[in-house]
C-alpha positions as CSV (number, residue, x, y, z in Angstrom):
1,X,9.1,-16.3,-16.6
2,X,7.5,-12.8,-15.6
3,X,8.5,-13.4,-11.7
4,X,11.9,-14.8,-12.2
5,X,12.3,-11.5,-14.6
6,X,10.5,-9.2,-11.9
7,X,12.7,-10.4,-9.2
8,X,16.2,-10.4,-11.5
9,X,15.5,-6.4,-12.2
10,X,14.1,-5.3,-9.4
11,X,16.8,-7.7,-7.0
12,X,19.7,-8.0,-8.9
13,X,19.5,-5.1,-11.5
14,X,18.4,-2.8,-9.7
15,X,19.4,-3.9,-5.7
16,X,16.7,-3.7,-3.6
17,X,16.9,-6.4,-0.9
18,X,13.6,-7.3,1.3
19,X,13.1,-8.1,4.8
20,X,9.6,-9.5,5.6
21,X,8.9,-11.3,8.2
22,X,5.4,-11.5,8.5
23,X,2.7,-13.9,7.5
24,X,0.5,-13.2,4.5
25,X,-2.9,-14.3,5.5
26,X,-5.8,-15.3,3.3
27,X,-6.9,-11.8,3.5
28,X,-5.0,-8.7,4.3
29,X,-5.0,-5.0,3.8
30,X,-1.2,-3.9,2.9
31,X,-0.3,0.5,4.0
32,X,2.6,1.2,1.9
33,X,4.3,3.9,2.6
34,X,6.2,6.4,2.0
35,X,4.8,7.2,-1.2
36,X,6.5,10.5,-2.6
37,X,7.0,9.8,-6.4
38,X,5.6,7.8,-9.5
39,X,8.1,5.1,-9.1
40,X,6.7,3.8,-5.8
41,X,4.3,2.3,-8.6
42,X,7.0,0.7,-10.7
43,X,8.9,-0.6,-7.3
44,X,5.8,-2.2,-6.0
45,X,4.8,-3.9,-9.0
46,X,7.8,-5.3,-9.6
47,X,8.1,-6.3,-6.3
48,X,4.9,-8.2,-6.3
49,X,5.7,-9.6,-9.5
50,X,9.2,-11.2,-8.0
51,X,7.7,-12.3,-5.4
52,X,4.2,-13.8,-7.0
53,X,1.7,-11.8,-5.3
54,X,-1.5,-10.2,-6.8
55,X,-2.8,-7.4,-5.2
56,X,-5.5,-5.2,-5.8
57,X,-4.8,-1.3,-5.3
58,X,-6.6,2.3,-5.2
59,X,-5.5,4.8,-7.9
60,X,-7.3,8.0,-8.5
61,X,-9.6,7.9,-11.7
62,X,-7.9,10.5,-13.7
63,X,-5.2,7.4,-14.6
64,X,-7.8,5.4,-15.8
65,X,-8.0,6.6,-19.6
66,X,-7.1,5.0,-22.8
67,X,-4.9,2.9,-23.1
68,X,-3.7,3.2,-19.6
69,X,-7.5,2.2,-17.7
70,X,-7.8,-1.3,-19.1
71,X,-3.8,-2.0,-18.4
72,X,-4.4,-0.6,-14.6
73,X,-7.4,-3.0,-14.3
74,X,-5.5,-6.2,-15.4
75,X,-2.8,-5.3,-12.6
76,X,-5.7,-5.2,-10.1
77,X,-6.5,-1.5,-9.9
78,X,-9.2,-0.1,-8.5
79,X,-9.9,3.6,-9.6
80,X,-10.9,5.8,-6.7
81,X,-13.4,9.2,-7.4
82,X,-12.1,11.6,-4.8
83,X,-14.5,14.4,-5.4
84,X,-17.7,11.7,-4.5
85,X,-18.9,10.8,-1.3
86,X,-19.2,7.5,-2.4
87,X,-19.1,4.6,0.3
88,X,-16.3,2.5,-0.7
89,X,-14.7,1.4,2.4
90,X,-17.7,-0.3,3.1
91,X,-18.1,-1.4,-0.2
92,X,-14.3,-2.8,-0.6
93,X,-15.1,-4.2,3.6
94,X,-18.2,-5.9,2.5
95,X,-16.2,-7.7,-0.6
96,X,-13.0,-8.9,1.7
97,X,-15.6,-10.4,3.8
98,X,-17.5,-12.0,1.2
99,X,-14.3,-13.1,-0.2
100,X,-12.1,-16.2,0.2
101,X,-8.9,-14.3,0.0
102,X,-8.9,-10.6,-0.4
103,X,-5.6,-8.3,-1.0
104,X,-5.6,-4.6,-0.8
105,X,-2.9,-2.1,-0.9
106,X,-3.1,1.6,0.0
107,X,-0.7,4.3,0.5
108,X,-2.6,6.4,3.3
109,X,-0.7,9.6,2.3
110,X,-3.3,9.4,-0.6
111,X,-0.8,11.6,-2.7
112,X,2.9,12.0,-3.6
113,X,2.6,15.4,-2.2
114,X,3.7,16.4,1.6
115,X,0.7,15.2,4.0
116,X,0.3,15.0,7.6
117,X,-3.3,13.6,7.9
118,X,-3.1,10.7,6.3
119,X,-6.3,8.8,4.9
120,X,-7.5,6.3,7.3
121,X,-10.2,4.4,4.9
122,X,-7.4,1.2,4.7
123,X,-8.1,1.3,8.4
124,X,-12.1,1.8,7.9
125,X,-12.2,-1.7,5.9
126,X,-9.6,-3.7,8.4
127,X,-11.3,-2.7,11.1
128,X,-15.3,-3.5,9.2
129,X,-13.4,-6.7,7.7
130,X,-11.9,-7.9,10.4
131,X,-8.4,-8.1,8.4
132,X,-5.0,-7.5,9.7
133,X,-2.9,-4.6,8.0
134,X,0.4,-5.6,6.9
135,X,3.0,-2.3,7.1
136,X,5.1,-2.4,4.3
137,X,7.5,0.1,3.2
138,X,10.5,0.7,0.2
139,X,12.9,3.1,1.7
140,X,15.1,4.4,-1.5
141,X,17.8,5.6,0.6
142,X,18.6,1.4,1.6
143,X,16.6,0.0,-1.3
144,X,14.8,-1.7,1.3
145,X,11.3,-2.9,1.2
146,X,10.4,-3.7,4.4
147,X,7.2,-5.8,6.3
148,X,8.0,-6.3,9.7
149,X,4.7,-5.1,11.5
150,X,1.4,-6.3,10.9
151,X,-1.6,-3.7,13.1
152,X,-4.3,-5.3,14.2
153,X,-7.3,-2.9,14.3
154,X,-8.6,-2.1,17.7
155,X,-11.2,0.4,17.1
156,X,-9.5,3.0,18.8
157,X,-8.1,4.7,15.5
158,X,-6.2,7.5,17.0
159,X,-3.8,5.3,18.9
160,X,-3.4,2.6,16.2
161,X,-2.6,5.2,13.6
162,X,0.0,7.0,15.8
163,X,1.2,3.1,15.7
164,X,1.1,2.6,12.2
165,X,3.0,6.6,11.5
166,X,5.5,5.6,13.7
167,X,7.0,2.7,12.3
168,X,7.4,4.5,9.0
169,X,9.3,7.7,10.9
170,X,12.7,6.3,10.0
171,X,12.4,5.2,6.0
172,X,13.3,7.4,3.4
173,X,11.6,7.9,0.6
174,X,12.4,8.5,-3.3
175,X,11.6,12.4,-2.6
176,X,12.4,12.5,1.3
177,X,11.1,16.4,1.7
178,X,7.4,15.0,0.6
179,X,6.9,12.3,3.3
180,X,5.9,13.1,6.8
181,X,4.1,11.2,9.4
182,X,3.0,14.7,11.1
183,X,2.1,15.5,14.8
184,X,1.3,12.0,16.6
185,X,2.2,13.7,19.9
């Protein structure tokens, strides 16, 4: 009842379409991007809700208080303490190996603010995990989402992040000004 409602608001109500062509392994890490507003949230929830996924997914800790921490759990959230050295890509690498299936989503701007040096801990625990990364992305300006690429991890992170920024250079999204995939040169 909840997917067939997911997928009638976020499909028909609201008119996002999809194209995804790409397997969904066992185990997978998922980059979403861009992410320049709150309702990149609300999009990808309902998306995974139409389309019967669970994933898990890092949010900073500040948004886990009361009444909203317990809720963010239950959806699979993971709260993230950015002022800590802590070592959770190997942590959350150990667990998706340890795991029969393991699914992870990260935005690698790690804000909704404009940033060029994007966060490379999804790669970290794909590459220490062996798992593929699935590029997904909701462009506003097509209410697309969009997973046509999936990056294997080489171990040379420079170039397979100027891979991974440069299939995101031509979606928009909800606050275009705030996205960029900076200087891949």
């Amino acid at each position: 009842m909840l997917q067939r409602f997911c997928s009638w608001l976020l499909y028909k109500r609201m008119g996002w379409t999809k194209r995804v062509t790409v397997d969904h392994p066992d185990k997978y890490i998922i980059c979403l991007a861009p992410h320049t507003s709150n309702w990149d949230f609300i999009i990808g929830q309902l998306y995974m809700r139409a389309e019967g996924m669970h994933n898990h997914f890092l949010m900073k800790k500040e948004w886990f208080f009361w009444p909203l921490g317990p809720i963010f759990r239950a959806m699979g959230g993971i709260p993230v303490w950015r002022s800590k050295h802590t070592s959770m890509t190997d942590n959350l690498a150990t667990t998706a190996r340890e795991a029969d299936t393991f699914h992870l989503c990260i935005t690698p701007e790690g804000t909704r603010s404009l940033n060029p040096d994007w966060k490379k801990g999804f790669y970290f625990i794909a590459l220490k995990a062996k798992l593929p990364i699935l590029l997904y992305a909701a462009d506003y300006e097509r209410k697309l989402i969009a997973c046509t690429r999936v990056v294997i991890p080489s171990g040379d992170v420079e170039a397979d992040m100027k891979t991974i920024k440069l299939y995101y250079k031509d979606f928009k999204g909800k606050k275009p000004e705030l996205f960029t995939i900076g200087d891949i040169g």
